[in-house]
MIKOL-143125 format. One record per atom (N, C-alpha, C): atom name; x, y, z. Coordinates in pm, whole numbers, plus 32768, in hexadecimal, padded with zeros to 4 digits. Each point is the difference from the previous one (the first is absolute). Layout:
N
('CA',(X,Y,Z))
...
% end
This chain:
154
('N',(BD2E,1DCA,0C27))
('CA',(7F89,8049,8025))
('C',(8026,8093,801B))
('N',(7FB0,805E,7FB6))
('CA',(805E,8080,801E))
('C',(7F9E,8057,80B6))
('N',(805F,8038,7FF7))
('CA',(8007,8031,80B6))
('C',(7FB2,8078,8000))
('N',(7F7D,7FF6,8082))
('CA',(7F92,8020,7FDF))
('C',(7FF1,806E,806C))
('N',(7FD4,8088,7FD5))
('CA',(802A,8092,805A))
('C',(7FC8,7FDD,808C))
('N',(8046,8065,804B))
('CA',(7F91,7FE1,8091))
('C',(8015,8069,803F))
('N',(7F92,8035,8053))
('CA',(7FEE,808C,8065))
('C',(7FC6,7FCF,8075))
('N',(8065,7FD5,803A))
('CA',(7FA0,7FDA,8081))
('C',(7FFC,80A3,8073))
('N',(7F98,800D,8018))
('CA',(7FEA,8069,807E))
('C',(802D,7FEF,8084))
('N',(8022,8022,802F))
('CA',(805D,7FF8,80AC))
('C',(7FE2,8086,8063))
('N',(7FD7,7F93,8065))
('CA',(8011,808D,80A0))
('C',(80B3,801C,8004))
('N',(7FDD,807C,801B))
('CA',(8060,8029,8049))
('C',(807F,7FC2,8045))
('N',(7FE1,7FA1,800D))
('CA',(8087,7FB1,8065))
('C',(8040,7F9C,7FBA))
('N',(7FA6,7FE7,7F6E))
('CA',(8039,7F88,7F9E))
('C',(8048,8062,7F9C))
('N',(7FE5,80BD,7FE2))
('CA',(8040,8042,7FD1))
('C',(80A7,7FF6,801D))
('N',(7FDC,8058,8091))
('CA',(8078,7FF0,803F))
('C',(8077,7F8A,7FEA))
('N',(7FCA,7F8A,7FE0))
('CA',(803B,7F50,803D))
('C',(805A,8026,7F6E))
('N',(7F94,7FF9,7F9A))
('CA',(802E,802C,7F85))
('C',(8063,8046,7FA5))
('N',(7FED,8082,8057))
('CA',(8065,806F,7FDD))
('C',(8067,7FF6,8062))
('N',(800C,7FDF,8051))
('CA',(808A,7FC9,805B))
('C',(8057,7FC2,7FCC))
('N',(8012,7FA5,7FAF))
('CA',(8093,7FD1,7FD4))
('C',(8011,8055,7F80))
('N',(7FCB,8037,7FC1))
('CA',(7FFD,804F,7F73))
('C',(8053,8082,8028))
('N',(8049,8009,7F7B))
('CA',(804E,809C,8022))
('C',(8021,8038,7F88))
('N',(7FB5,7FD3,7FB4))
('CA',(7FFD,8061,7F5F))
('C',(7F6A,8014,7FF0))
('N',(801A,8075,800E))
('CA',(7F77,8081,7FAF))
('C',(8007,8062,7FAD))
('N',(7F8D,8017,7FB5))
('CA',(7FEC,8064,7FCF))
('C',(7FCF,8062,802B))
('N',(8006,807D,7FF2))
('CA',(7FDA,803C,8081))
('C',(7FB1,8078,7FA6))
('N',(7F9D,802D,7FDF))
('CA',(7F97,806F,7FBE))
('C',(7FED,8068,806A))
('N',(8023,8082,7FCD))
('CA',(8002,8089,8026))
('C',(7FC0,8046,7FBB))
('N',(7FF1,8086,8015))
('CA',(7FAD,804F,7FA8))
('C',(8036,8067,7FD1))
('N',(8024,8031,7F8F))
('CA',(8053,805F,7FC9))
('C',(7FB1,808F,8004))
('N',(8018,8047,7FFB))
('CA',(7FD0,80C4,802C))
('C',(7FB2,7FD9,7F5D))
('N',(8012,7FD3,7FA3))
('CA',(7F82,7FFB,7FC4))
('C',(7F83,7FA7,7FEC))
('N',(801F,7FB1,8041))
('CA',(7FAF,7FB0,804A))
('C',(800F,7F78,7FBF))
('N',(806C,7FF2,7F8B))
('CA',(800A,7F7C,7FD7))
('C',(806C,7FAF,805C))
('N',(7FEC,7F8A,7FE2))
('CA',(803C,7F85,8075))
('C',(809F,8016,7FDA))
('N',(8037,7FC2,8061))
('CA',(8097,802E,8017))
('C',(8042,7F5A,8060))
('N',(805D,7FA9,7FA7))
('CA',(7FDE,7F98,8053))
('C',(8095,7FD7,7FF2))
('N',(8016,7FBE,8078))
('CA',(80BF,7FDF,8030))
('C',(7FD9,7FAF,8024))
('N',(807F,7FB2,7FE9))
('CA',(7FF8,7F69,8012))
('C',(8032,7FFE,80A3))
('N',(7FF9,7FC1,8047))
('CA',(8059,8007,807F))
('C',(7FF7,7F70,804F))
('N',(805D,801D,808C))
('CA',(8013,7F94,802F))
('C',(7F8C,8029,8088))
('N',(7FD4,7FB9,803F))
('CA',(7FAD,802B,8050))
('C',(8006,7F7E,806B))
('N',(7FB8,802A,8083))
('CA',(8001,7FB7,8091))
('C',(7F79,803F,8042))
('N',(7FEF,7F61,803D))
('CA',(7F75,8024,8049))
('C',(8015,7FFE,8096))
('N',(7FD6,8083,8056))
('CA',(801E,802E,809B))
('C',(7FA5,7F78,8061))
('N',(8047,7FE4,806F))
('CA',(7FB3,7FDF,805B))
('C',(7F72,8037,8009))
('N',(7FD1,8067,7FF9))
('CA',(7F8F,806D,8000))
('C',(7FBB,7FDC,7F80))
('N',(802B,7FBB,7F97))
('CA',(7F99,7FEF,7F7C))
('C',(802E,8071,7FBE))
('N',(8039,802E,7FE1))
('CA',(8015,8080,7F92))
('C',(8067,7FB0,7FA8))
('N',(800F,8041,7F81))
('CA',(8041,7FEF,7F96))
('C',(807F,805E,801A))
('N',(8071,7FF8,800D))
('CA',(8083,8041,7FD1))
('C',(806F,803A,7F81))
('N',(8008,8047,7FC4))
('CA',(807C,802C,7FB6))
('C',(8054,8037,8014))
('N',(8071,7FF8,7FF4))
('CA',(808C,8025,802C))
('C',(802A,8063,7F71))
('N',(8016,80B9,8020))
('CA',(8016,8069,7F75))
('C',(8069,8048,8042))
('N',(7FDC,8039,7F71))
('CA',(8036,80B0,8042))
('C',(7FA3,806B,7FEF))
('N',(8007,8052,8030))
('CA',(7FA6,80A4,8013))
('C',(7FEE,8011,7F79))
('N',(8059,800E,7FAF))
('CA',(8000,803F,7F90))
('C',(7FAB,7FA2,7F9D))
('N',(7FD8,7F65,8003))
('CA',(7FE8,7F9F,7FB5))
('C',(7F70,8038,7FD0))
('N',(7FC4,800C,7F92))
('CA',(7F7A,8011,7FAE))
('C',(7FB3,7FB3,8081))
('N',(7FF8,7F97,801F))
('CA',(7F7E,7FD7,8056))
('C',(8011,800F,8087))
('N',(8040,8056,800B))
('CA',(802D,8038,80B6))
('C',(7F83,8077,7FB0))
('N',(805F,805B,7FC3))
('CA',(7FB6,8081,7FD2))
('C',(7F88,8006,7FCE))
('N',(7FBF,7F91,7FD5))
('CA',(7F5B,8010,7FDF))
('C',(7FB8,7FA7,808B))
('N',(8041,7FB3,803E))
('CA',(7FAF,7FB0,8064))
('C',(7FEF,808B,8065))
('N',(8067,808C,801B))
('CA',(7FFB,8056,8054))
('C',(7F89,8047,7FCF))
('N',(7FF4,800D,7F7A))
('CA',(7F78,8063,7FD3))
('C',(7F8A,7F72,8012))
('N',(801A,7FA0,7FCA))
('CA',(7F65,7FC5,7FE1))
('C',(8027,7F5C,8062))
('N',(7FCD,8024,8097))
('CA',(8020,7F76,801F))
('C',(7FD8,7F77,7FE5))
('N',(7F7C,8022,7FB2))
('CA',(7FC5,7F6F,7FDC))
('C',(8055,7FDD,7F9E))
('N',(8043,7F51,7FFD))
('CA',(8052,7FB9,7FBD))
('C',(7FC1,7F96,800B))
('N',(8013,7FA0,7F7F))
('CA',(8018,7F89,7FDA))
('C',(8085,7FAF,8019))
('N',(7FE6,7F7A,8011))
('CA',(80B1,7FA0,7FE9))
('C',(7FCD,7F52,8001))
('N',(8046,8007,7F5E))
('CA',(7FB5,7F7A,7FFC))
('C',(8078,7F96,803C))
('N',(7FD7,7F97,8050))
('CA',(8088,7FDE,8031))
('C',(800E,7F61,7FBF))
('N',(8081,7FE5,7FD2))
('CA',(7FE3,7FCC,7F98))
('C',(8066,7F74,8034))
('N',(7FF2,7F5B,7FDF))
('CA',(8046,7F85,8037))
('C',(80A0,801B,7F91))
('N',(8049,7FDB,803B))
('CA',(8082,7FDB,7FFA))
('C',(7FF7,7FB9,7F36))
('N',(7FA6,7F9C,8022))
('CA',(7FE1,7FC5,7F92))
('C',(7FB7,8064,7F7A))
('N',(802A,8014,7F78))
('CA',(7FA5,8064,7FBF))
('C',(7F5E,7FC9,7FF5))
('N',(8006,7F81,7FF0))
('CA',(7F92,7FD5,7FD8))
('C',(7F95,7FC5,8096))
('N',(8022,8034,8082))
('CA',(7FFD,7FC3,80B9))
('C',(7F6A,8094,7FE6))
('N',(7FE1,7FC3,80A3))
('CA',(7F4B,8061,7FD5))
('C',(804D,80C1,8065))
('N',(7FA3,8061,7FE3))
('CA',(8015,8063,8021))
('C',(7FA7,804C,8018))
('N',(8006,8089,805E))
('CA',(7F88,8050,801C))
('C',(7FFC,8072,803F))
('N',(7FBE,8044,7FC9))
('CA',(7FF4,8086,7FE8))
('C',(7FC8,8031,8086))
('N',(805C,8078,8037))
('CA',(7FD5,803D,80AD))
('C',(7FD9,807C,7FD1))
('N',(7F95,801A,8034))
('CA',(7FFC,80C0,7FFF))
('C',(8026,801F,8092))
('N',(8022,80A2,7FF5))
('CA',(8010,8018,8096))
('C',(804E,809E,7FD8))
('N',(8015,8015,80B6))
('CA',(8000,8093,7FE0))
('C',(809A,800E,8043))
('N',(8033,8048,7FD4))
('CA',(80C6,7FFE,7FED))
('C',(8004,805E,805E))
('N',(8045,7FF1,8065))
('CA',(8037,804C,8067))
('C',(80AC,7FF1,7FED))
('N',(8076,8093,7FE3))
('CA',(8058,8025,7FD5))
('C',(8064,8041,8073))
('N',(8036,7FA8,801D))
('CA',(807F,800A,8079))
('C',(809C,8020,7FC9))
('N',(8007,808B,8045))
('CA',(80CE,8021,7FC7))
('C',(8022,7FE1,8095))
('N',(80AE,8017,7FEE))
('CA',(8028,8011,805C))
('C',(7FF8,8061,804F))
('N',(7FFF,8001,809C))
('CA',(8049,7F79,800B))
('C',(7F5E,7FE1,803C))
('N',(7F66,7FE2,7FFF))
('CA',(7FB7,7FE7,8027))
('C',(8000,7F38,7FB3))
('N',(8021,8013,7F99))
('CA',(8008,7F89,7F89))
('C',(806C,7F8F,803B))
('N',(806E,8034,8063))
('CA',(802D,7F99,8021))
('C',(7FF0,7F6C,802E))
('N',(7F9B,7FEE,8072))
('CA',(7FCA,7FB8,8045))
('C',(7FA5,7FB5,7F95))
('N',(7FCB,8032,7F90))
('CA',(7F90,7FB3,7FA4))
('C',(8060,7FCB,7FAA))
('N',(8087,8024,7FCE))
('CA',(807C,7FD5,7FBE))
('C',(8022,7F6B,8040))
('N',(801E,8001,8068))
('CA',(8011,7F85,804E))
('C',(7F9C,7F91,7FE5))
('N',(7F86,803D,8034))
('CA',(7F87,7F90,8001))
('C',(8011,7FE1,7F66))
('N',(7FE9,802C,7F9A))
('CA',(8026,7FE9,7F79))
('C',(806F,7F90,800C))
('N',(8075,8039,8026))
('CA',(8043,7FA6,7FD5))
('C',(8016,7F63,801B))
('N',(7FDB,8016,80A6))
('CA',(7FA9,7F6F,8034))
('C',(7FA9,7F82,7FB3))
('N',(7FB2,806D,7FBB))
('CA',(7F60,7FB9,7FB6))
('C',(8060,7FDE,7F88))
('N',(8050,8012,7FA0))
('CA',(806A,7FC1,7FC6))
('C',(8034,7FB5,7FFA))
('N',(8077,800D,8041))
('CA',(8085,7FCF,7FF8))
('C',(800E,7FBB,80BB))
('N',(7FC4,803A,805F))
('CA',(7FF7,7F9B,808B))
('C',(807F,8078,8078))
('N',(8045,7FEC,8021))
('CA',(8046,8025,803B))
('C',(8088,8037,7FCD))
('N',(8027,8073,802A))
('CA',(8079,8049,7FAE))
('C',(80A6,7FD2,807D))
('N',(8046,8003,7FBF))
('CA',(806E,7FA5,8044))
('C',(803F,8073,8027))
('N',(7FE1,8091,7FF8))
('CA',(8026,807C,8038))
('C',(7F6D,807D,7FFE))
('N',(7FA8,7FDC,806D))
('CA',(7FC3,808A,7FDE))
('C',(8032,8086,8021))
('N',(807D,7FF7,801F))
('CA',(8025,80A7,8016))
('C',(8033,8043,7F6B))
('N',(805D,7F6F,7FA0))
('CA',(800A,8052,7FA6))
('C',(7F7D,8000,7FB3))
('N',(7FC6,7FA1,8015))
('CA',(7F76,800F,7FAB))
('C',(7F9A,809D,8009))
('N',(801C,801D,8051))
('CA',(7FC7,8069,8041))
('C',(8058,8076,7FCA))
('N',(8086,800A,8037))
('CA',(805D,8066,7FD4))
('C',(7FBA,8024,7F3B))
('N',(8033,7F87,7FB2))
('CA',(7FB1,800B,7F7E))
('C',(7F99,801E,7FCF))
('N',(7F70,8019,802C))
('CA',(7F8F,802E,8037))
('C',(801D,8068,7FEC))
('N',(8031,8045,8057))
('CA',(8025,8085,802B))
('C',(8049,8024,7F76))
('N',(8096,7FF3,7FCF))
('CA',(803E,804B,7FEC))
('C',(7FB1,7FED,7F60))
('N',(7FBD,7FA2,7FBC))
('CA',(7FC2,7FF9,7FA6))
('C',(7F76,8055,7FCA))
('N',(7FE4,8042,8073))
('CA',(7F7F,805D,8027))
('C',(7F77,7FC2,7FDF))
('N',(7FF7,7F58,7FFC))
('CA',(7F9A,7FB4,800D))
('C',(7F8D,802C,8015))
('N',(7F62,7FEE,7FA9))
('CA',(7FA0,801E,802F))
('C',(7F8E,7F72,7FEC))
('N',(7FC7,7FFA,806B))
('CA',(7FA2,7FA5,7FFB))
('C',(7F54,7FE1,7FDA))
('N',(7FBB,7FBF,7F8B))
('CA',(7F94,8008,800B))
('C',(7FD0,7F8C,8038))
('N',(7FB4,8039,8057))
('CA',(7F92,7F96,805C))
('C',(7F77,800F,7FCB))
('N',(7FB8,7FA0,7FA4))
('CA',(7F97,7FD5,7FDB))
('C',(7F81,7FD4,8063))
('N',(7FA8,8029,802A))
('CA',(7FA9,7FF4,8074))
('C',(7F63,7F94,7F8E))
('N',(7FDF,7FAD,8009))
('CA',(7FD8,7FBA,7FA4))
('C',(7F4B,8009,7FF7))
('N',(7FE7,804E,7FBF))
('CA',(7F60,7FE4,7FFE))
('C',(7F9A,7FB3,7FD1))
('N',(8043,7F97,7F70))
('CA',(7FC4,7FEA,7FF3))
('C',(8048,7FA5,7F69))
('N',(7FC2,7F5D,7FDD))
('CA',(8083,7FED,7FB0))
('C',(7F74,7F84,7F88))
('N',(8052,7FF9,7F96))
('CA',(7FB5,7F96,7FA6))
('C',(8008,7F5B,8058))
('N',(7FD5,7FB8,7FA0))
('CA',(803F,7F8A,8007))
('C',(8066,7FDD,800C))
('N',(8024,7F5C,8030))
('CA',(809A,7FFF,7FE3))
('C',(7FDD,7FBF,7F5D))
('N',(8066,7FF1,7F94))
('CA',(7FAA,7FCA,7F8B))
('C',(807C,7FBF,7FCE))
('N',(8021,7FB5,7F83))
('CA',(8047,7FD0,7FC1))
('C',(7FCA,7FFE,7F66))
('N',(805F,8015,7FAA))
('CA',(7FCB,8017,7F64))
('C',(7FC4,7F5A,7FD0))
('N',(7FD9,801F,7F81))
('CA',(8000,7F7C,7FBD))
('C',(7F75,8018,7FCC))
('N',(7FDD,7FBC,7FA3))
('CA',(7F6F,8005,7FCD))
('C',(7F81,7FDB,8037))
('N',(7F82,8040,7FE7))
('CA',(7F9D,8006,805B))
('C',(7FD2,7F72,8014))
('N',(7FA8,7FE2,8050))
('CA',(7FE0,7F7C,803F))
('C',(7FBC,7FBB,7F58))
('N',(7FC5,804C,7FC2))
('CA',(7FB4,7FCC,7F9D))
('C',(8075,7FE1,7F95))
('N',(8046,8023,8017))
('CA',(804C,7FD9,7F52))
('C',(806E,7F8B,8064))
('N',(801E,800F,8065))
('CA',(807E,7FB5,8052))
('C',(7F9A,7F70,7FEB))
('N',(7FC6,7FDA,8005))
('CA',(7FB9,7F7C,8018))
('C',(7FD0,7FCD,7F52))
('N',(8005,805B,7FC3))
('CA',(7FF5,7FA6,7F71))
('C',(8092,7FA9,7FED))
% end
């Protein structure tokens, strides 16, 4: 029986539930000519509900999220074919050393506890780390591919 699409809609707190174990995104920026600009990345969701990326200053979607903060990031299951969904929101852009402290929480929403945060921190630093924090306004479905309900049931 072939596998039949789905968009289910979700509050806010089934977003969150959602995007919490996930840590591959795509992440849509806006380029100075206004066409899309999109990096793949690893991403973490804050105690606070925001979306996380771990860059550098110099990275294309540091430098257009600073001109155009509205961003996209579709955040996508482990699995290629697992369901996924698309966040809008508006990108707030942290260097050092203000970016440190959101570096951490990042790395938390990850990977759990660092078995040294001083060097974790020292690296931060000497790496000149910058952080985007995604503030979330507003997001699709969660959905999964596959053919529409009408052809999945023939």
């Amino acid at each position: 029986m072939p596998k039949t699409a789905t968009a289910d809609k979700v509050e806010l707190s089934e977003l969150l539930d959602f995007v919490r174990p996930r840590h591959r995104g795509l992440l849509a920026t806006v380029r100075s000519d206004g066409r899309p600009q999109l990096s793949p990345v690893t991403c973490g969701l804050t105690p606070a509900g925001q979306i996380v990326v771990s860059t550098y200053p110099e990275r294309a979607k540091i430098v257009n999220a600073r001109r155009e903060p509205n961003v996209s990031i579709c955040v996508l299951s482990d699995d290629w074919d697992g369901p996924y969904v698309q966040v809008d929101g508006r990108a707030e852009v942290l260097d050092m050393p203000e970016a440190l402290d959101g570096l951490v929480e990042y790395y938390r929403a990850i990977s759990g506890e660092h078995p040294d945060w001083d060097d974790y921190r020292a690296a931060m630093r000497r790496q000149g780390k910058s952080l985007l924090r995604i503030h979330i306004d507003r997001w699709g479905p969660i959905a999964t591919g596959g053919f529409p309900a009408r052809l999945a049931n023939d």
